[in-house]
Structure formats: structure tokens, C-alpha cells
Steps between C-alpha positions, in 0.01 A plus 500: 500500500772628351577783747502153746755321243715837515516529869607152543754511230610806678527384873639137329804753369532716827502190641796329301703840479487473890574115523819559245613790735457352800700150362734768372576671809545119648713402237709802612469453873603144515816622242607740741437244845694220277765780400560602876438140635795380253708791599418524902513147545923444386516812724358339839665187431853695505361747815466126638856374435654817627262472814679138573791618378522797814381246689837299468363187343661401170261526170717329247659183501835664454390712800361134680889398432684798696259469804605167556729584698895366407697299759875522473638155414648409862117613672322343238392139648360442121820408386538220736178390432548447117808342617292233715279527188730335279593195768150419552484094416261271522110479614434805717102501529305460794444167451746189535555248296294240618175754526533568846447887518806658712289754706152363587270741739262279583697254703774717688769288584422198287858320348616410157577162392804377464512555165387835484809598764710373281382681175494797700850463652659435187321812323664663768827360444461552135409889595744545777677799246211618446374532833820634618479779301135594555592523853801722417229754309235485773755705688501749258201744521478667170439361150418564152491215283665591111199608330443775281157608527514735252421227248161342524537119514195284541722204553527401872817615694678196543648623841126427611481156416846424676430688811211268536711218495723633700205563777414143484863394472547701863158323600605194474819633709355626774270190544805333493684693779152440723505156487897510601368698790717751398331822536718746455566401148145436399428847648787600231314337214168690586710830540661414135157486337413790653800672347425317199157694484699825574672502232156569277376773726612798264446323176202705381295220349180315585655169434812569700242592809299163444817324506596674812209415633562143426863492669351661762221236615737254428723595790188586689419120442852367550503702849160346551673156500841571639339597844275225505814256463798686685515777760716798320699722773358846618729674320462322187169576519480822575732585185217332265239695686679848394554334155053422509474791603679706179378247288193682546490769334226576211762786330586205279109445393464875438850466253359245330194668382703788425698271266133395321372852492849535273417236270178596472622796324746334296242301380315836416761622340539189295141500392453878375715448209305198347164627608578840329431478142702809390816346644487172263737588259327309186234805553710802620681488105135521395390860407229611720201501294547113437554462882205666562326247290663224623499575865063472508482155322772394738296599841177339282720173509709556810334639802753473703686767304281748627664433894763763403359714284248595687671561834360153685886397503600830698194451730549143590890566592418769692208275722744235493732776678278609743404102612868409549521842699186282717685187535844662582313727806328165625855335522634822704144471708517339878297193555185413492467884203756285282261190431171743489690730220632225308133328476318830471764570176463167358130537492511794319719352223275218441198793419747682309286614125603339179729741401719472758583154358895519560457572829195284619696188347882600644338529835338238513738266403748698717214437789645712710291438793589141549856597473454736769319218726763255404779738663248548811464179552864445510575805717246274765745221424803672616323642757351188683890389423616792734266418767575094545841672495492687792299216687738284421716721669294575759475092603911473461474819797211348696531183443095453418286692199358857567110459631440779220668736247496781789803346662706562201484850508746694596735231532473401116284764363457897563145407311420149398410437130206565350251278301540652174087375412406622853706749624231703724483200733713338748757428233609150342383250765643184697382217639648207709448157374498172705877481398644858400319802337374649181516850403339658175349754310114470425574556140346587198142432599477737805407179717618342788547098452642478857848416296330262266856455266258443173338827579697748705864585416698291791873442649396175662791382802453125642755467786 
């Protein structure tokens, strides 16, 4: 028995010398992993920034400041627009005063009351500086507005706000000028909210391209309603058509995400400071044997703390890198690869692990695939905008509507636009109603509702 008790005790202390080495040799495995990890990590992240850096895309928000590119003062339509800016009076929504709305799709040519007219006509009156002026700037074709984006703000720009007015304020305008019959003018509103849209198309940030966006379906809709109610000359016409046609152009889209890839790193760069506990300076006067005994009750208390120490804060910048690198190729993609990426990336970022928490929460509130369907769904817009052009054009020729799009082309298009959701078929379609025609995209849900306005994306013409 005892030679039994011995043998046990003795196996029971192999045992334990080999459990302490092997913990040991652990201990000193994941020191040396967390010891490269914390020093490797920094490392990519700055391999990373030079990367973009070749690439010619700005990294800081100093650097986001110099590639916006500066306008001399004559060029720059920006100054005329904060001039308008300032003369802006009155109500300038989309809505009159009496609740009538200005611009109303679902009835094409139906008229404002009394009333209404005259709210609207002395809004204009009350504008007529202003609109002067934003007509002067439309002319212009560069612009950057006086900001200095090498100061994070999170207020809003105010420029945005009043450019919005102003698109309603030209809106309003051009409805005006249809029911006058006067075409030529109204065509000149459109054009000026076009230019008004222009002026955003370097400014490298996301809200700047979803207020571009919003100018630019404005004067898709104003368009909409000026042909229904007047009959703009072929060469007026045919200017707005070149002006669709540069208004679409996703290099703005990719800018803008450039711009958020920027702040993302600003706000990286804000964050590593407070999240790194050597950096407070209440604890770097401390000598380092009392850090070293405060810093473990603090990471008992304070998980969080442990995001920089232990590298996670290096790791999640650098994933947040590599999904705006995603999102940036998708905007640079041709259609129908642009949608697919920008899904297929937002997917991934919802089943992102925990401890990518910065970067699952910034991109999803970011959402960068609905911003990137929002801009395809307005590059249908201006699209379906071109094509009612150029059969508008065709019936002033012909004196009757094409049969189909195939008569347009060459005489109005070398190609003839393509459905942005649908781009593999026979293009953005068109169909002749009892009294004009319809065309449109299928939009968003990849299905054809025969030009269902509710469903498909439509430039609806009833004359």
C-alpha cells in the first residue's frame, strides 16, 4: 500500500511539474504573440496609410483639405452662391402656403389655385436677387464652398441647408416659367439646379453627395413637369441633355467616401489617446511600480481599457481600412458589380466579431450600401431624364413620338442609357400611353412594373 501511495504521490508531482511548465511556456507564448501583436499591428496600420497615401487619396483631414481642389475667386461659382445665400427671403420649401405641394408626380399637369400662384409669384418676387444670382453661378463650372476641412465639425454646413432652398426656390421658378409657356426660361431654371448640384461634386463629403443627389432629382422632377406643361426648343434641350449627361458622373460618390475613410481616421486618432492609459497624464507622473498596480484594478473595473492595450484598437482601424478600401472600389465598379459589392460589403460588416466594435457600429450607421443605392437610383433618374429628352426632341423633328428607343440612336445617342438595376438587358425601357409615353428604370427591386410610378423609377410625359 504504501509503494501504491508513493507512486501516486509521485505521478500527482510529475504531473503538476508538467502542468506548471506547460502554463509556463503559455504564459510566455501568449507574452511574446501580445508583444508582436502590439508592435506589428501600429506597423500595418501605417504600411496601410502609406498604401492610400501612393495611391493619391488624402489620409488626414489636413490632407482631405488640399485635395479639395481651390477655385480662383473669378471661377469659383461658390462665391456667388453665398452671395444668393444671403438674399434668400421668405418660404422656399416645396410646399406653398396654402398646402398645395408645388411639384406633384402623380397628376402631371394638374394647376395651382389661385392662391398658391400668388404665394409662389411673390416668393419669387421676394427672391428675384437671389435667383438672379444663382443663375449668374450656374454658369460658372467650378466651386469650392469656404470650408476648412481640416477641422472636424459635426455641425451641419450651412451652405447645405441653403442650397436646398435655393433648389426649391428655382423649383418653384421653373414651374413658374411652364405655366407662362415660356420654355426657354423654365429650361434655364432646370439647367440652374443642375449647376446648383455642380457646385457639390468635388466636396469630398457624404452629406455634400446626398445633397447633390437631392438638387439633382429635383431638376429631374422640375424637367419632369416643365415638358408636360410647355414645349422647350431643340436647342434648349439639347444643352440640358449634355448638362444630364455630366451630371452623371459617380467620381463625386467615390470623393465622398474618400472624405469618410478620412474621418474615420481622425476619429482613430482621436480615440488612441483616451483609450491609452499610459498617455493620461494623472498616471504618467506616477512611478511605474504604482502604475503597474493601478493599471490591473483599472481593466478589473474598465474593460474597455483593455481595446488599446491590447492591440484590438490597431486591429479594428486597420479592418475599418480595408472595408472603406471595399466601398470606395464598389463606387469606381460599372453597374450592375457596384450594387452586388456594396451589399456583399455591408453584409460582412453586420457579421463583423465583437471586437471590431468601432468599426461594426461606424459602418453601420454610415450604411454604406444604401448610400450607394441611393446614388444608383438617382443616376436612373437622370438617365430616364436624358431619354424623354431626346424624344422630346425627336417629336419636335418628326412631328409624332419614336415607336421605340431604337430610333433615337444615332441621332441622339452613340449608345442609349443604361438601366443602372438592369443593365444586361435592353436598357431603361419606354412605353406609349393612350396620351404620351413613360420611360423608366426598373429600379431597386430588379422588377419590371410595366412603368408602375409607385414601383419603377419613371419620367412620366402626358401630351
Amino acid at each position: 500500500m504504501p509503494r501504491v501511495v508513493a507512486g501516486l504521490e509521485a505521478r500527482r508531482t510529475v504531473w503538476y511539474t508538467y502542468s506548471v511548465k506547460r502554463l509556463f511556456l503559455l504564459a510566455i507564448a501568449l507574452t511574446v504573440l501580445w508583444i508582436a501583436g502590439r508592435l506589428a499591428l501600429p506597423w500595418w496600420v501605417e504600411v496601410k496609410l502609406r498604401a492610400i497615401r501612393r495611391a493619391g487619396y488624402p489620409v488626414t483631414l489636413t490632407e482631405l483639405d488640399r485635395w479639395y481642389p481651390a477655385v480662383s475667386k473669378e471661377a469659383n461659382s461658390a462665391e456667388l452662391y453665398d452671395a444668393a445665400f444671403t438674399k434668400l427671403a421668405g418660404r422656399t420649401g416645396p410646399v406653398s402656403l396654402d398646402g398645395d405641394k408645388l411639384i406633384d408626380g402623380s397628376q402631371q399637369k394638374i394647376p395651382l389655385s389661385s392662391e398658391a400662384k400668388r404665394s409662389r409669384d411673390a416668393l419669387l418676387t421676394n427672391n428675384g436677387g437671389a435667383l438672379d444670382l444663382l443663375h449668374q453661378a450656374a454658369a460658372l463650372k467650378q466651386s469650392r464652398y469656404p470650408l476648412n476641412l481640416g477641422r472636424f465639425s459635426v455641425r451641419p454646413y450651412s451652405h447645405l441647408a441653403s442650397l436646398q432652398l435655393s433648389a426649391h426656390l428655382l423649383e418653384a421658378e421653373a414651374l413658374r416659367y411652364a405655366d407662362d409657356q415660356d420654355g426657354a426660361l423654365a429650361i434655364r431654371s432646370v439647367a440652374s439646379l443642375l449647376g446648383l448640384a455642380r457646385s457639390l461634386a468635388a466636396e469630398p463629403l457624404i452629406r455634400s453627395h446626398l445633397t447633390l443627389i437631392k438638387c439633382q432629382q429635383t431638376a429631374v422632377a422640375s424637367l419632369e413637369q416643365v415638358i408636360n406643361r410647355a414645349t422647350p426648343a431643340d436647342a434648349d434641350l439639347r444643352s440640358l441633355a449634355i448638362m444630364l449627361n455630366e451630371a452623371d458622373d459617380s467620381r463625386s460618390l467615390t470623393r465622398a467616401f474618400v472624405g469618410q475613410r478620412c474621418l474615420g481616421v481622425y476619429s482613430f486618432d482621436l480615440m488612441m489617446p483616451s483609450a491609452n492609459p499610459s498617455a493620461w497624464p494623472v498616471k504618467r507622473s506616477l512611478p511605474l511600480w504604482q502604475q503597474m498596480t493601478i493599471y490591473p484594478v483599472l481593466f478589473i473595473r474598465f474593460p474597455p481599457l483593455l481595446y488599446y492595450p491590447s492591440g484590438l484598437m490597431h486591429w479594428d482601424e486597420l479592418r475599418y481600412l480595408k472595408f472603406m478600401d471595399r466601398y470606395i472600389a464598389a463606387t469606381e465598379a460599372a453597374f450592375p458589380k457596384r450594387l452586388a459589392a456594396a451589399q456583399s460589403s455591408q453584409r460582412a460588416v453586420v457579421q463583423l466579431p465583437w471586437f471590431h466594435v468601432l468599426t461594426r457600429q461606424w459602418l453601420q450607421n454610415m450604411n454604406g450600401s444604401a448610400i450607394i443605392l441611393k446614388d444608383a437610383e438617382n443616376a436612373a433618374w437622370l438617365r430616364v431624364a436624358r431619354i424623354a429628352i431626346a424624344v422630346e426632341r425627336h417629336r419636335l423633328a418628326h412631328g409624332q413620338l419614336p415607336a421605340t428607343l431604337a430610333e433615337l440612336v444615332p441621332a441622339y445617342f452613340d449608345t442609349a442609357p443604361t438601366d443602372p438595376f438592369d443593365p444586361a438587358s435592353a436598357g431603361l425601357r419606354y412605353r406609349k400611353l393612350a396620351k404620351g409615353y413613360v420611360v423608366y428604370s426598373i429600379g431597386s427591386d430588379a422588377t419590371n412594373n410595366n412603368g408602375d410610378k409607385n414601383k419603377d423609377i419613371t419620367f412620366t410625359v402626358e401630351r
